[in-house]
C-alpha positions in Angstrom: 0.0 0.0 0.0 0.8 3.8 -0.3 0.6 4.5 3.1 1.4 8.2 4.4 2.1 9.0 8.6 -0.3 12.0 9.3 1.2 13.7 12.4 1.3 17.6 13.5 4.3 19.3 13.9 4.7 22.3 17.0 5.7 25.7 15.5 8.5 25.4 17.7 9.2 21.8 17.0 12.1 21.2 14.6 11.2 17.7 13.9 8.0 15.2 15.1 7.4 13.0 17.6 10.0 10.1 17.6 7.2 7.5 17.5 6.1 9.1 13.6 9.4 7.5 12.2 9.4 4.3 14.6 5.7 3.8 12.6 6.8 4.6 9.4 10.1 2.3 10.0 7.6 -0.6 11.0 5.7 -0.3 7.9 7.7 0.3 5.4 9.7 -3.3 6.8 6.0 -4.9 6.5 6.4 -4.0 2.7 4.4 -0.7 2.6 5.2 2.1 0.4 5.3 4.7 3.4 6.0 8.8 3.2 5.5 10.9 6.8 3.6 14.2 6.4 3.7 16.8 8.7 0.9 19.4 9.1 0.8 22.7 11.2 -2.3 24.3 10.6 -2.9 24.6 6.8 -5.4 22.8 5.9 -5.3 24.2 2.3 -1.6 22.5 2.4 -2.8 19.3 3.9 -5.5 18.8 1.2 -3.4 19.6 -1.6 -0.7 16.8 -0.4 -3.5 14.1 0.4 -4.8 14.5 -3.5 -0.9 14.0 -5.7 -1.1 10.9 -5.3 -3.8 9.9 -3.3 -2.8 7.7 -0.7 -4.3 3.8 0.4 -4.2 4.7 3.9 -3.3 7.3 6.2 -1.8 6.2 9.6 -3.1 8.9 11.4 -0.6 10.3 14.3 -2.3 13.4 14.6 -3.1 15.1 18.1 -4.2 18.2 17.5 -4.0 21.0 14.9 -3.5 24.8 14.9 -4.9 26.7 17.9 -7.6 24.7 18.2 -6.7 22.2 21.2 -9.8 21.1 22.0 -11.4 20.2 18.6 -8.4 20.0 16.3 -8.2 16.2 15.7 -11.9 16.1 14.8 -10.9 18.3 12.3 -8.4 17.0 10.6 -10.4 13.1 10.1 -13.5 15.3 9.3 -11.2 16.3 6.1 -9.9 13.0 5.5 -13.7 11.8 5.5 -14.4 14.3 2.9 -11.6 13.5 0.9 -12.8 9.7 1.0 -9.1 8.8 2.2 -9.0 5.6 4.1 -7.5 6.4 8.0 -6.7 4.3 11.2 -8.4 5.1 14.1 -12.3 6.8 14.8 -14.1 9.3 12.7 -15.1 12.9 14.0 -18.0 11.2 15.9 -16.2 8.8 17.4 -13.4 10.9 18.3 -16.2 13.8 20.4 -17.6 10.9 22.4 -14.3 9.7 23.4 -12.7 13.1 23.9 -15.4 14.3 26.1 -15.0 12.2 29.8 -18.4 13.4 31.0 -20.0 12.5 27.8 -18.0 8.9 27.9 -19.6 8.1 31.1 -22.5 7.9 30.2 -21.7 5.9 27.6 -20.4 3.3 29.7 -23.4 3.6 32.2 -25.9 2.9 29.5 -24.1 -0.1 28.7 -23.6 -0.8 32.6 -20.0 -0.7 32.6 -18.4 0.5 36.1 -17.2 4.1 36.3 -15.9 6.4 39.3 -19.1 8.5 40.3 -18.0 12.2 38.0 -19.6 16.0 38.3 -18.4 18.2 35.7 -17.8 22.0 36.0 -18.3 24.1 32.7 -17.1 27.8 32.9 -20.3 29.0 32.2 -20.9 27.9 36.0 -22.9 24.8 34.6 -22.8 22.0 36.9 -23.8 18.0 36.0 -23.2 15.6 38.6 -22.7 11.6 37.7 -23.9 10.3 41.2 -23.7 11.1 44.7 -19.7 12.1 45.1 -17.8 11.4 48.5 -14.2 12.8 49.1 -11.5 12.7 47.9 -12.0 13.5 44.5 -9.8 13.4 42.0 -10.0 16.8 39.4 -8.6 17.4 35.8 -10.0 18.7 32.4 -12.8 17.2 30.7 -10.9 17.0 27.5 -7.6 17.5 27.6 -5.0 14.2 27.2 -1.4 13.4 27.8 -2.2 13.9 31.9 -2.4 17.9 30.8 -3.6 19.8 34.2 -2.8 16.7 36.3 -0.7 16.8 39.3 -0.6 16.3 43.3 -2.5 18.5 43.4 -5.4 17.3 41.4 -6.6 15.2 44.6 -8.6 17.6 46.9 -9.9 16.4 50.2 -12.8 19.5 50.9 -15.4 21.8 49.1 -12.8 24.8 49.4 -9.7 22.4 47.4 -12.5 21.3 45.2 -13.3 24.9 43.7 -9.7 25.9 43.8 -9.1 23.2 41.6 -11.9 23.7 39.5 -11.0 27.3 38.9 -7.6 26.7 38.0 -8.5 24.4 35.3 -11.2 26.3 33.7 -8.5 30.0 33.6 -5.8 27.9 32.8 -6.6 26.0 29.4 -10.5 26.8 29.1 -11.8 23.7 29.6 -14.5 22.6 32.0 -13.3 20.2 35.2 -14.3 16.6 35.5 -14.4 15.5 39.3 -14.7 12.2 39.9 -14.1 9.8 43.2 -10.7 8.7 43.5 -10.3 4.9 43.8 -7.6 3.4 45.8 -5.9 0.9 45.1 -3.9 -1.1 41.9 -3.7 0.8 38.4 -3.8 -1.4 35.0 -4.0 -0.9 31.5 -5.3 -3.3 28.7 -4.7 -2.5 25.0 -7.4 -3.5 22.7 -6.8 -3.8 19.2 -9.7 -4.8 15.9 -13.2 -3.8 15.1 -15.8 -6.6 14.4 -14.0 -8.9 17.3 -11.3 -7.1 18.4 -8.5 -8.5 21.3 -7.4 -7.6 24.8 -3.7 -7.9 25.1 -2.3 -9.4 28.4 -2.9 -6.6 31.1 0.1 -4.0 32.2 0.5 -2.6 35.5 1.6 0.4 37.3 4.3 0.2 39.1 4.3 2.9 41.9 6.7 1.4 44.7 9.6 3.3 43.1 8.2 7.0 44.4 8.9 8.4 47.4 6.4 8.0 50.4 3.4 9.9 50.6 3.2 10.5 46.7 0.2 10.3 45.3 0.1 6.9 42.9 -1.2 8.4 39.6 0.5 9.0 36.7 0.7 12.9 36.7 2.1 14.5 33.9 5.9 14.6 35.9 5.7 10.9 36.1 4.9 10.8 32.5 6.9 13.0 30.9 9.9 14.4 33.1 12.5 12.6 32.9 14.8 14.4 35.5 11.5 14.0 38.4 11.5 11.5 41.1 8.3 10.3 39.9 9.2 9.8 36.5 12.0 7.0 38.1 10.0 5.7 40.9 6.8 4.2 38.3 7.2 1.7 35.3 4.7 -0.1 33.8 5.0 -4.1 34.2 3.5 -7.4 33.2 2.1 -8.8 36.3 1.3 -12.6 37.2 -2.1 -12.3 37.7 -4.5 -14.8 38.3 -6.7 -16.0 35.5 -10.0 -15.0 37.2 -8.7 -11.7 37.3 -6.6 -11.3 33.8 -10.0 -12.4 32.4 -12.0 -9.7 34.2 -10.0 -7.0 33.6 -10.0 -8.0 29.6 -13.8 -8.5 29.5 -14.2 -4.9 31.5 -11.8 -3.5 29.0 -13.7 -4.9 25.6 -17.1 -4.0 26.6 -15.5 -0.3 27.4 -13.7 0.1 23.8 -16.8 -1.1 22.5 -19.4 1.4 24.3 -17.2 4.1 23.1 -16.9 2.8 19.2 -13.3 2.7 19.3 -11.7 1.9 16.2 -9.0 -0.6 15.3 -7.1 0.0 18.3 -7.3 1.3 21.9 -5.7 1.6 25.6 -8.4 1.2 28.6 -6.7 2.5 32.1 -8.7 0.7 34.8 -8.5 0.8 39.0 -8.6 -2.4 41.2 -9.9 -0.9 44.2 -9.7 -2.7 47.8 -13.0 -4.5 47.2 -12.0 -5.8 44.2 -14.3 -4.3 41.8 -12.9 -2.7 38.4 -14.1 0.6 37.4 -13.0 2.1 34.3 -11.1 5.5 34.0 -10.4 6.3 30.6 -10.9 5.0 27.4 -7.7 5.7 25.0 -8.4 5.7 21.2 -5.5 6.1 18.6 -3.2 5.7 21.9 0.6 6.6 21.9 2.3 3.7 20.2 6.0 4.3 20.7 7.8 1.5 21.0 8.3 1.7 24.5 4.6 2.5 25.1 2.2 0.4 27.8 0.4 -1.0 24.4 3.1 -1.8 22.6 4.9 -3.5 25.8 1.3 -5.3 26.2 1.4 -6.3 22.5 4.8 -7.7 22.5 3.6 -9.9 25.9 1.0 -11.3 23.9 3.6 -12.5 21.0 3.3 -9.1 18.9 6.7 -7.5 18.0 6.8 -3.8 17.2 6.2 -4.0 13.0 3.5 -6.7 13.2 1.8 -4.4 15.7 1.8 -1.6 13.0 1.4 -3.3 10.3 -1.9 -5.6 12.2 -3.3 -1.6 12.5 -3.2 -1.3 9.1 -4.5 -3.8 8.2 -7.6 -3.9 10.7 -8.2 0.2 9.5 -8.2 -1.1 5.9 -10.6 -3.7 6.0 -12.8 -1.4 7.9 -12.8 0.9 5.4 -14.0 -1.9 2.6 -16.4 -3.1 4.2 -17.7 0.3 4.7 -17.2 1.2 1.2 -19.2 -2.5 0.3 -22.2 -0.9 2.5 -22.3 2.4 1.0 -22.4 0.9 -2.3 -25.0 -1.3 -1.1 -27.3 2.1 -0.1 -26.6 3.4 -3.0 -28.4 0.7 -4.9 -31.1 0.7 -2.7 -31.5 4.6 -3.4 -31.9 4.0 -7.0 -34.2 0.9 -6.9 -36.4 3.2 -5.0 -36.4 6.7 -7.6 
């Protein structure tokens, strides 16, 4: 296939993301013909380099696009849709319901999946509460990703923390504030990956007995991203031995979550354990971060899955999506002239 990596590049960002070329590395060793395009806000640009040639699929990296941090990605597969290019990952729909955490939840109540009770907090003082919430709660944007406008901090214990909070994520990045009750206990993460019967890799785990004592056992944005922090060094994700009851709960939770939320072709679900030992899901990742040392691909390669038949399996799932929903828009077609 003709296959191009969509990603955005930062104005201030001389080159990508290093997990653009590790993708387009994997595939073009899996026999595609691969290019990487970059994009920063033009969408003029964009379109014109989508249509000479046309590409088979787009392997679509993006994240955001232009000022637009909130609603950028939708964007950007909204175009793709209009250009009839084939893309991995969920369509503009798709991609609202599973950006929007309030909007999620509900999603996985109606399908009676477990959730931590939630109130959101719009800055135009609306208020929606999920259930009846007991402290502590646990605070961060309704929208944002990559652990943006989380920290220690994020866990407030009264009504005076919980407004504090509140306020300093909707000035801050103008968003509204998800609150939801924070659930002790053991953090784990299942990647999902395929559409019409898609597959739960082994579970990971979050390692927390690394930070210091006292620190809060979430995965902030320091213990994420900075490298130089204590909590960066103190967490790691690993494969547990776990036992079969509950590996297998943890997978079935995970699958019935990535299917209430119509991800596509491939997804991470972050769960709790809590004390009692009911699961309760916090966040539904579509199009997660696949570099190679990422909590799916480390949950892929458990399973038997190296790094370039993980790609490439993407790929292939998005493609044969895309077929069978050109096969049923052909099929409507038809139907609409039988009818005229």
């Amino acid at each position: 296939m003709r296959v191009v990596v969509l990603a955005y590049l930062e104005p201030d960002d001389s080159a990508p993301d290093v997990v653009v070329q590790q993708v387009a590395e994997a595939l073009e060793s899996a026999g595609h013909q691969t290019s990487v395009m970059t994009i920063q806000g033009d969408v003029e640009a964009m379109v014109s380099a989508l249509k000479k040639p046309k590409p088979d699929l787009v392997f679509n990296l993006v994240e955001s696009f232009g000022d637009d941090i909130l609603g950028g990605t939708m964007g950007v597969v909204g175009v793709l849709d209009l250009l009839e290019v084939p893309y991995t990952g969920g369509g503009p729909g798709e991609i609202f319901l599973q950006e929007d955490k309030g909007l999620a939840k509900k999603l996985l109540a109606f399908e009676n999946i477990p959730y931590p009770d939630f109130a959101t907090f719009a800055p135009s003082a609306e208020f929606e509460t999920g259930g009846n919430l007991r402290m502590p709660l646990f605070v961060k944007p309704l929208r944002m990703e990559a652990s943006i406008g989380i920290d220690q901090k994020s866990l407030v214990r009264n009504t005076q923390e919980l407004m504090e909070r509140v306020l300093y994520i909707q000035k801050t990045f103008g968003d509204s504030a998800l609150a939801e009750e924070f659930i002790e206990g053991r953090e784990f993460y299942v990647g999902v990956m395929g559409n019409d019967q898609p597959k739960a890799f082994p579970p990971l785990e979050m390692d927390f007995s690394g930070m210091k004592d006292g620190s809060l056992h979430v995965m902030d944005k320091d213990a994420k991203f900075n490298e130089s922090s204590d909590r960066f060094r103190g967490t790691q994700p690993i494969v547990p031995d776990l036992e079969p009851e509950l590996r297998a709960r943890l997978q079935k939770v995970s699958l019935e979550a990535y299917r209430a939320l119509r991800v596509r072709d491939y997804g991470r679900v972050d769960l709790r354990l809590a004390e009692t030992g009911e699961i309760f899901v916090i966040e539904v990742n579509a199009n997660c971060y696949l570099e190679k040392g990422s909590e799916f691909a480390i949950a892929a390669k458990a399973d038997g899955v190296d790094y370039e038949q993980l790609i490439s399996q993407i790929a292939g799932h998005a493609l044969e999506r895309w077929k069978q929903r050109g096969r049923a828009q052909r099929k409507r077609k038809r139907a609409r002239a039988s009818l005229s």
